[in-house]
Structure formats: C-alpha cells, structure tokens
C-alpha positions as CSV (number, residue, x, y, z in Angstrom):
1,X,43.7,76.6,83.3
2,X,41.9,77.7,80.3
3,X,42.6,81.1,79.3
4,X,39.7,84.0,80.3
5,X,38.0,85.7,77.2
6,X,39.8,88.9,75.9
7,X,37.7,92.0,76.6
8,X,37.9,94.5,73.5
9,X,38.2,97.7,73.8
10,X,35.1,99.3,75.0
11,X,34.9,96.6,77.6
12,X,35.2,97.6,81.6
13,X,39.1,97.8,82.2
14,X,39.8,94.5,84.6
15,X,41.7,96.6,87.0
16,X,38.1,99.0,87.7
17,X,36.6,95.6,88.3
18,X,36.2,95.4,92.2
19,X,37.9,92.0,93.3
20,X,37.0,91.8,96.6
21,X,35.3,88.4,98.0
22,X,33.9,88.1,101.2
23,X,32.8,84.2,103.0
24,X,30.3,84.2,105.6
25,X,30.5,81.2,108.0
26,X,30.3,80.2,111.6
27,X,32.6,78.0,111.1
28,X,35.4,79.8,110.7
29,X,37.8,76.4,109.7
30,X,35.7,75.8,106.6
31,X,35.5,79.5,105.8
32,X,39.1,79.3,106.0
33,X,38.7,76.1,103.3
34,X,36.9,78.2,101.2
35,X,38.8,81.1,101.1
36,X,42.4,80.1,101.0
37,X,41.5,77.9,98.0
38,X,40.1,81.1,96.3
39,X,43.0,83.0,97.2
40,X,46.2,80.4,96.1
41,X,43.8,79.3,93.0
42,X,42.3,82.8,91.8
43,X,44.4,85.7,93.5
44,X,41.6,87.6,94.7
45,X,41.8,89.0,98.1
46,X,39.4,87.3,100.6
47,X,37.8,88.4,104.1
48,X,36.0,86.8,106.4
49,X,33.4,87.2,108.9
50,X,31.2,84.8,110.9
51,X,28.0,86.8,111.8
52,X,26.2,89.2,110.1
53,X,27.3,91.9,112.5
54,X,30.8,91.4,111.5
55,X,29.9,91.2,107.3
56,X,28.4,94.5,108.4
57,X,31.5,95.8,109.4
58,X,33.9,94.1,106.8
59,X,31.0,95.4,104.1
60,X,31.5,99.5,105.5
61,X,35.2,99.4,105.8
62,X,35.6,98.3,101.7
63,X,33.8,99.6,99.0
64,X,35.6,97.1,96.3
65,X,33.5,93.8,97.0
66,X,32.9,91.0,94.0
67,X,30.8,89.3,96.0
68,X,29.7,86.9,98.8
69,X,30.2,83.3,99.4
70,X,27.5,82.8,102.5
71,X,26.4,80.0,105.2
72,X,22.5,80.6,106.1
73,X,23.2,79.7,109.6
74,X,24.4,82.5,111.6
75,X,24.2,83.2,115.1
76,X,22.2,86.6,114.6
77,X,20.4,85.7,111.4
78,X,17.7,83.4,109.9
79,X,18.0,82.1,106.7
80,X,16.1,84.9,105.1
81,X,17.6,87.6,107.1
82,X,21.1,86.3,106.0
83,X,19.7,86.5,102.0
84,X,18.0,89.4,102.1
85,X,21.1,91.4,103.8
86,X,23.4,90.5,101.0
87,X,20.8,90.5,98.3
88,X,19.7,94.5,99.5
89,X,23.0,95.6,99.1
90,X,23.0,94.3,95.3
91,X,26.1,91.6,95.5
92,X,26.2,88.4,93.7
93,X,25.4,86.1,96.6
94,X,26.0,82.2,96.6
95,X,24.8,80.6,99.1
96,X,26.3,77.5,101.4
97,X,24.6,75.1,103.3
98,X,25.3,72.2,105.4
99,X,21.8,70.8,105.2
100,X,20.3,68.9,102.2
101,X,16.8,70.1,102.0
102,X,14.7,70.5,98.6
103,X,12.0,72.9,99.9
104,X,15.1,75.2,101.5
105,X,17.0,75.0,98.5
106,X,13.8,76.0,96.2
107,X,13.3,78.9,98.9
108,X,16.5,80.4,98.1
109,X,16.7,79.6,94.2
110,X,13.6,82.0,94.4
111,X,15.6,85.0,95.3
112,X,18.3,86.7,93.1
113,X,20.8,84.4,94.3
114,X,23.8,83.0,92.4
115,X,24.0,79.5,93.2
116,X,23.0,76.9,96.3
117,X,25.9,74.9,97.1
118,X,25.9,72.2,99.5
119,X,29.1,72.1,102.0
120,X,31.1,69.0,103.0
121,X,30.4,67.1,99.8
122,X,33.0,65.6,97.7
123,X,33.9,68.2,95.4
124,X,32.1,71.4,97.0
125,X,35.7,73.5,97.1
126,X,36.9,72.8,94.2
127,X,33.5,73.5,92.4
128,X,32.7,76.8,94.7
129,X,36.4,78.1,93.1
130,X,35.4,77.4,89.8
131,X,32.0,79.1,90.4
132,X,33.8,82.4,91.5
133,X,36.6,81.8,88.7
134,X,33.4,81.7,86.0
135,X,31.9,84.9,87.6
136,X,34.7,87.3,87.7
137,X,35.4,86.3,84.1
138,X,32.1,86.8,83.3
139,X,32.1,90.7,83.9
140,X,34.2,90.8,80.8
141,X,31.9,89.4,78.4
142,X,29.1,91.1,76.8
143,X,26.4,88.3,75.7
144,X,23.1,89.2,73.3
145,X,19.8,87.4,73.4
146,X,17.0,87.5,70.8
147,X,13.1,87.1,71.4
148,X,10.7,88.7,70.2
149,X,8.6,87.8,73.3
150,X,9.6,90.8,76.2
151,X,8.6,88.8,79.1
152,X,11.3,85.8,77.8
153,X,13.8,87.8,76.3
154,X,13.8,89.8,79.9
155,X,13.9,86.8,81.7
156,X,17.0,85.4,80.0
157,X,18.5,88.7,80.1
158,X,17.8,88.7,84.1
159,X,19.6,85.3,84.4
160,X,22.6,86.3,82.7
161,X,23.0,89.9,84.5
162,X,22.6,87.9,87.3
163,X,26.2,85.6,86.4
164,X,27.7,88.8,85.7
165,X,27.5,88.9,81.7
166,X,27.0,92.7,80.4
167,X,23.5,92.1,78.3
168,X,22.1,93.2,75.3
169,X,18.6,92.2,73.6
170,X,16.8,92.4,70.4
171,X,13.2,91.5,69.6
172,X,14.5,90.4,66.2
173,X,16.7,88.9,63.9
174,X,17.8,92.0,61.6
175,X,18.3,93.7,65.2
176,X,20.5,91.0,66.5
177,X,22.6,91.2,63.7
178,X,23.4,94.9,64.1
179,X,23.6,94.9,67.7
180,X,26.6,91.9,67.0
181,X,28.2,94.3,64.5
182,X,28.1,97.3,67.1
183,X,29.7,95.0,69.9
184,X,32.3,93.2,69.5
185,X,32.5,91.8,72.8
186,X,29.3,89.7,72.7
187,X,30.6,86.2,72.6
188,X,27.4,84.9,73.5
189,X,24.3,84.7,71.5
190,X,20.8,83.1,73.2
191,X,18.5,82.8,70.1
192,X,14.7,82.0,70.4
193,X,13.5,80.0,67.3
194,X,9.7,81.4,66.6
195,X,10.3,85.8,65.5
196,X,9.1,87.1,62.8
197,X,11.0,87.7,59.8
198,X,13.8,85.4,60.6
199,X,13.8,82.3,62.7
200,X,16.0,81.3,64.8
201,X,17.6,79.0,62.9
202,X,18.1,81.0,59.6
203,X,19.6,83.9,62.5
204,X,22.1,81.1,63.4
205,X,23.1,80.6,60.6
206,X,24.0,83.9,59.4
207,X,25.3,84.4,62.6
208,X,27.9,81.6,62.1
209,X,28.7,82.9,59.0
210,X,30.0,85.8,60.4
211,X,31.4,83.9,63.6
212,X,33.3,81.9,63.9
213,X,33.2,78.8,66.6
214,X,35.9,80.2,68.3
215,X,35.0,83.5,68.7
216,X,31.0,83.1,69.4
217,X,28.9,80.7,71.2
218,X,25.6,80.2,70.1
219,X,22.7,78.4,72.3
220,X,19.3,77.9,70.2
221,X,16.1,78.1,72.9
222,X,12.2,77.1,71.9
223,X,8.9,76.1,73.4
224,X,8.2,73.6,70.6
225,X,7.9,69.8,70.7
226,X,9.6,69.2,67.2
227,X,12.1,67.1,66.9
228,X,14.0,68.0,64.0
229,X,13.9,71.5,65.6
230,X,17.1,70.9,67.5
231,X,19.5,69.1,64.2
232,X,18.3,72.5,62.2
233,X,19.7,74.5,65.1
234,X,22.9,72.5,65.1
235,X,23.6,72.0,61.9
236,X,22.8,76.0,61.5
237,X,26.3,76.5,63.5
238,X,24.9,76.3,66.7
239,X,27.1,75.1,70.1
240,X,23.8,73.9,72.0
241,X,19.7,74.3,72.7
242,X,17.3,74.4,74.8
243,X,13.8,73.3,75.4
244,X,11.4,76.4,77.2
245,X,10.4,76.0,79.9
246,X,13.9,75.2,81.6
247,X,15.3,75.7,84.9
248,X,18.0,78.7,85.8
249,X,20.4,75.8,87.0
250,X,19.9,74.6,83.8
251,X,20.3,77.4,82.1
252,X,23.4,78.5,84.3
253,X,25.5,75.1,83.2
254,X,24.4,75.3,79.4
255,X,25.8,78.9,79.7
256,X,29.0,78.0,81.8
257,X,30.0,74.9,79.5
258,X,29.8,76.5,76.5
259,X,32.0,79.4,77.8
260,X,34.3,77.1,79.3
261,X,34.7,75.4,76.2
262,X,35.3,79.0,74.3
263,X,38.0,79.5,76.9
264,X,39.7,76.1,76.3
265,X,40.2,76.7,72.3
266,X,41.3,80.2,73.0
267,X,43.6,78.1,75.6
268,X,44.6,75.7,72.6
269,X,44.8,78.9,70.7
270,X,47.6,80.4,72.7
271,X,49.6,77.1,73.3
272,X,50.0,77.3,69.0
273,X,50.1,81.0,69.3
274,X,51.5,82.2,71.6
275,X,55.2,82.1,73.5
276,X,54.8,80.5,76.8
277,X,57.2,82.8,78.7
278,X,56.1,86.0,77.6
279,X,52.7,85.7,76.4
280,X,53.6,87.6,72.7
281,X,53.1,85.9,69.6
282,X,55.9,83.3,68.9
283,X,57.8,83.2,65.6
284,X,55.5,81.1,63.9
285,X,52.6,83.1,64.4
286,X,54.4,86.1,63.7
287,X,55.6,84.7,60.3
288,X,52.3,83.7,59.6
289,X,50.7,87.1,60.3
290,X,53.7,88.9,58.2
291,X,53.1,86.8,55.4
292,X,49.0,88.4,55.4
293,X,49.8,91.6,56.0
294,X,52.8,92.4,54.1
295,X,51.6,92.2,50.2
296,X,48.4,93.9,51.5
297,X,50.2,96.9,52.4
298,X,53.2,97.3,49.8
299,X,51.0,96.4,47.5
300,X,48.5,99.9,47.9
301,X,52.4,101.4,48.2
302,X,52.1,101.7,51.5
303,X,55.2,101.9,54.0
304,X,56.4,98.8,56.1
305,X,59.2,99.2,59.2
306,X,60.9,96.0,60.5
307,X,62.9,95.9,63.8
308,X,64.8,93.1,65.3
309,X,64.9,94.2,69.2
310,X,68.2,92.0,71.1
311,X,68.6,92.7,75.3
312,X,71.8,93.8,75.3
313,X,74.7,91.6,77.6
314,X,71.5,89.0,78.1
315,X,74.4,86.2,79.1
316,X,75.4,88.9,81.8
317,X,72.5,89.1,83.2
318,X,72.0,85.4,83.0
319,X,74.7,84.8,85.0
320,X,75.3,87.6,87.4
321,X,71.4,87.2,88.5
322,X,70.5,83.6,87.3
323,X,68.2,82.4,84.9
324,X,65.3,82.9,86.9
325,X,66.0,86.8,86.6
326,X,66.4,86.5,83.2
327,X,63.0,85.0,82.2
328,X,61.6,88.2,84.8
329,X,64.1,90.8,82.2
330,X,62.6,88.6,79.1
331,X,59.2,89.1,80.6
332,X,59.7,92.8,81.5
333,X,60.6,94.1,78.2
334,X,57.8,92.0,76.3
335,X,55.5,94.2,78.6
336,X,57.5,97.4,77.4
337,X,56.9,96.3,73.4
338,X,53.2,95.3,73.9
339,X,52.2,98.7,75.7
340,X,54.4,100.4,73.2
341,X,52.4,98.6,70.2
342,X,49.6,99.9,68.3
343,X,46.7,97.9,67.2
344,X,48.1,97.1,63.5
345,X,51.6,96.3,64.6
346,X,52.5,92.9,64.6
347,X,55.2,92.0,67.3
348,X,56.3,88.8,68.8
349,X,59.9,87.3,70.4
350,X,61.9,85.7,67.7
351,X,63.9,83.6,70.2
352,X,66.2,84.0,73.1
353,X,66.3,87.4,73.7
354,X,65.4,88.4,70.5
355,X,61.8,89.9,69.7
356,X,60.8,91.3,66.4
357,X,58.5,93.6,65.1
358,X,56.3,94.7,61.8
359,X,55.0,98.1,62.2
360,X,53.0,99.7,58.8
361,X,52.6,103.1,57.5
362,X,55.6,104.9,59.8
363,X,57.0,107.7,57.4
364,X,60.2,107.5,57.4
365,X,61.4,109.7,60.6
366,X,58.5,108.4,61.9
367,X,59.9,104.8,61.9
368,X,63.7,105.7,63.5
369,X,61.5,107.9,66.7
370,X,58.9,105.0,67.2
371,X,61.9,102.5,67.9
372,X,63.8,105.4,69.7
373,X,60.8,105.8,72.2
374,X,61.0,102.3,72.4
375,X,65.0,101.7,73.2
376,X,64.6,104.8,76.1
377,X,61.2,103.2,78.1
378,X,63.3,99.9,77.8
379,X,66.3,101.6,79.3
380,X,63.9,103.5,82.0
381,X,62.6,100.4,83.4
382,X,64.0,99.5,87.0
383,X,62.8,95.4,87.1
384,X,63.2,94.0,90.7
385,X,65.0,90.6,91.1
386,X,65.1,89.0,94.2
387,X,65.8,92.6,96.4
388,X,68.2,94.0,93.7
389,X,67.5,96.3,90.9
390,X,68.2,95.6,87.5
391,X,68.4,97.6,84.7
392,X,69.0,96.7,81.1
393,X,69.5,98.0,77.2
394,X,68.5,96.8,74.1
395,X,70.0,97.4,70.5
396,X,67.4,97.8,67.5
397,X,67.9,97.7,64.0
398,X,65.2,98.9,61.5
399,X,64.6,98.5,58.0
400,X,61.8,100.5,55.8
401,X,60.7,100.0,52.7
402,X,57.1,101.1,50.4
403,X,58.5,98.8,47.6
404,X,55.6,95.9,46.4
405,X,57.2,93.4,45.5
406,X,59.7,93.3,48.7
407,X,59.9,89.9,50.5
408,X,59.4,89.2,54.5
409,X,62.9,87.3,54.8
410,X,64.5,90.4,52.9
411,X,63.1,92.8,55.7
412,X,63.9,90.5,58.4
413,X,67.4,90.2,56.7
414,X,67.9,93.7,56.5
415,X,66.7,94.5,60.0
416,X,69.6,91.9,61.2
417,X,72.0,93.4,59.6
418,X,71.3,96.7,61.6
419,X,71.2,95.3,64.4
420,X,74.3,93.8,63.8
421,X,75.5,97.7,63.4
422,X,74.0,98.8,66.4
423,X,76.0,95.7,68.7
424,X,78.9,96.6,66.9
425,X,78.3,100.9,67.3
426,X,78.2,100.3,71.4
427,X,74.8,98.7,72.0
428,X,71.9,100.5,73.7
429,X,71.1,102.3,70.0
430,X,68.4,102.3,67.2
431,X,70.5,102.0,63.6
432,X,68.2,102.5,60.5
433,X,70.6,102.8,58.0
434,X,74.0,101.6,56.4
C-alpha cells in the first residue's frame, strides 16, 4: 500500500481527525460488504444503519464522523431526501446505487456530493475502499491553485475542499510562489496558463525548480485550443493538464492519480530509506545523511554527539518471549528514540538491536542528560506481549567532539567503544567518557 503523505508541522494532528464512517443501506448484507472491507483494509471504525431514522440516531450518539457511504433507496426517504439529509449536516457523502441511470446520476453529481458509485459491479468494493482510503488521506494535504479568474479559481478550490484537501489560492504567479514558501504542506499545485505577469507555464517552471517531483504535483489547466500548450506545460516540470471546460469526475481522477503516484515514490522512497521493522531510517540512509551534515557543522566549529543505543539481554528476551516479542521490544524503543528526537537529529537502527544516533550542537552536559532522558523513558516503558509485561534496558555510549576535521567512522568508533564500557560497567547506563 503506498505510503500516505507526511503532514508537516502546522498540519491538523491525524489523531484530531474524526475517523468515524457510517454506510447507509437497506440491505444490510452489502452494507456489511462494504464496511468490513473498510474496516480489515483501512482500520477505521464503521456503523451502520439501514433507514434514515436509524443514521439519525447513529449521527446524535457520535460526534467523530468522516463521512457517509449511502444507498438512495431507503424505506423512509426519496432520493433527494436521502442527499439532502447527509449533505445539511456538512459530511462528505458518496453515494451508492443499484440502478444504472444517466439522468439520476447527473441529478446527484449536481449536489456537493463525493462520488456516484454503482453497486454490484465488478470492482465496486474494492474501488469504494480506495475512495475512502484517498479521502481520509486527503485531510492531510494542503493543495494551492492559481487563477487569476475568481469564478475558476473558486471553482477548483470548491472541488478540492470537497475531496477533503485544505485549499489555498492565488490570483497570481508572484502570489503562488509566496503562498508555496509559507506552506509547506501544499503538495499540490493547479496552475491556470493565461495571468498576468507570469503564465502558467513560466510559474511551472519556477515551481519545479524549487520542487521537486517527489515532493509536489503539478497539474497545468487552460481554456485554449493550442496544441503545443500542453508539451510547454510538461516540459515546464509539470505531472499532467487539463483542457477547461472539464468535468469534476475528471478533475477528481487527474487529482487522485497524481497523488497516488506521489504516494508510491514516497512508498519507493521508504523501501530505500527506511527499515522495514521499525519505520527509522536504516544504516544506509543514516550514513548518507551523516556524511551531509557532519563537515557542515564541525566545520562552523559547532558541536557533534554520537550515541550507539544496544537493548540490553535482547537474546533473553528473544528467547524467553519469542521473536515475535522481540520485533514488538525493537519496535517499542524505536518509538521511544523518535519521540525523544529533535527535528535536526539524525537517528536510525544500525542493525539487530542496535540504533544509532547524530545529535548537533549539545554542549557538553548537555549531550550525557539528553541520552540520560533517553536510557530512563526506555526503562519506564511497560510493552505488552502476548498478556505479559515486559520491560527492558538499554546501554548508550556517547562520543562529542567540535573538532573540523573529525571523521563519521571515528565518532561511530568512539561511540562503540563506550558502549562497550557501559555492557561491561553493568548495562542499563549512558558512558561518555574513558
């Protein structure tokens, strides 16, 4: 599954988000199809109801609904009654129907809802669980547009509120620009080609110089009939275009692909990147990332601290609990370093049970009380296996130096050999020196 866009900093927290889902049908076996598929694919938490009596209920006993998968054929409901309840109380609505009909399905694409999804159809699960999947991650992403027409730039920006992106315009170029430099969470640009100032094309491409492919998705938009419009948008940096006046389901797959394909490199990203067990950085990366940041910093005489972190009697716990509970330890104490890094630390696991750790500018009692804080939450945590309670230890050794000229495999080296100190001093222990 490819892995959901990172939210920076200023983005919504995704445990505010409400996760709630609630499916609508008369039918309570294919609400059941629905639903279950959401819940063993996505992990959000499902109810159900089959009139609009009980969503009425469901709706006033939870106040932490996503939104609604509905049928438009309930027992005490027409098909715009069923709408226009979910619509009035402002949630993300898709709508499923049994019954292919174009002038229904036009009827309801009118309103503010999601999507029109026929049931029964080859496919129709698997696609409705994607179509949740793509609007919970959604929430997360901030995306920009730029028009200098109000009436299109509005419209876009209506679409994409509508899928759940977090919106921001600009009439112009120069605007766009700043508004991408003030948030860094847009990873999704809609650019019009015909402003003043700066084209679309020539935005693009200053866009791309400051974004990469991985990072941004760019879709080029224009009313204009010429043909070589569309290669300059491309070959600007562009991901994709297209012609005004298109269609919202149009506009709603253009959007979701090129998402979906941001998600997949970040996916291909993470398979290099990162280790598959504990979701840190693995060695390579790590090494990699040291190699940048240490001459930077030692060379403006700046202070570098590295730590080799070992889990303490790891074989013990291997094979008193089983190596099942010892990927949940492994797991549990990469948790503990991540919360307990800052943004400029580099940490990763090394191997085994082994992680490692490049923190800049700790002074020096600085360095021995950051790893200290670090040992004791380690030794706090109480990680559930299987009904029992294990608890663990880990040794640290740290090495500091403000020297240019220092190598990585020296502070690594260094770091080891403390470690070695603290296995050798009793374990459970943070040695900085000797």
């Amino acid at each position: 599954m490819p892995t959901p866009l990172r939210a920076s900093p200023t983005s919504t927290a995704p445990s505010l988000l409400p996760q709630r889902i609630l499916v609508v049908d008369n039918s309570r076996t294919h609400a059941r199809l629905i639903g279950e598929a959401i819940e063993q694919k996505l992990n959000l938490p499902v109810l159900y109801a089959a009139t609009l009596a009980e969503a009425r209920t469901a709706l006033e006993r939870h106040l932490d609904w996503f939104m609604v998968v509905t049928s438009l054929v309930l027992a005490d409901g027409s098909h715009d009654e069923v709408v226009e309840f979910f619509l009035s109380r402002q949630l993300p609505t898709v709508v499923v129907s049994g019954v292919y009909d174009d002038g229904l399905r036009e009827q309801v694409l009118r309103r503010q809802v999601v999507d029109y999804v026929l049931k029964n159809t080859p496919g129709s699960i698997d696609y409705l669980v994607w179509l949740v999947q793509r609007l919970e991650r959604n929430r997360r992403i901030a995306a920009l547009v730029v028009d200098d027409s109000r009436s299109a730039r509005q419209h876009a920006a209506a679409l994409l509120s509508m899928y759940g992106f977090r919106v921001i315009e600009a009439a112009d170029g120069e605007a766009g620009l700043a508004m991408l430099d003030a948030n860094p969470d847009i990873r999704l640009a809609i650019v019009d080609q015909e402003m003043p100032g700066m084209k679309g094309h020539e935005f693009t491409r200053r866009l791309r110089a400051r974004h990469a492919r991985d990072h941004l998705a760019i879709i080029g938009i224009s009313g204009t009939t010429d043909g070589s419009l569309v290669p300059r948008f491309l070959k600007s940096g562009a991901n994709d275009f297209l012609h005004k006046p298109f269609s919202r389901e149009e506009f709603f797959c253009r959007v979701s692909q090129n998402i979906d394909q941001l998600e997949l490199i970040g996916t291909l990203q993470d398979l290099a990147t990162r280790d598959f067990l504990t979701g840190l950085p693995n060695r390579r990366h790590f090494l990699a990332e040291c190699h940048a940041l240490l001459p930077n910093t030692l060379g403006r005489q700046q202070s570098v601290t590295a730590a080799i972190i070992d889990i303490d009697h790891f074989k013990h716990i291997n094979d008193t609990y089983g190596h099942e509970a010892g990927d949940v330890a492994l797991k549990a104490v990469a948790q503990a370093i991540a919360r307990h890094s800052g943004t400029q630390d580099l940490v990763a696991r090394f191997g085994g049970e082994e992680f490692c750790a490049l923190v800049p500018y700790l002074g020096e009692s600085e360095s021995v009380e950051y790893f200290e804080s670090l040992r004791a939450q380690i030794e706090a945590l109480e990680v559930d296996v299987g009904g029992q309670t294990l608890r663990m230890t880990v040794s640290i050794g740290v090495f500091r130096t403000r020297f240019p000229g220092q190598t990585l495999n020296h502070l690594l080296s260094e770091a080891d050999r403390r470690l070695y100190l603290a296995k050798a001093g009793g374990r459970n222990r943070v040695v900085s020196s000797g």
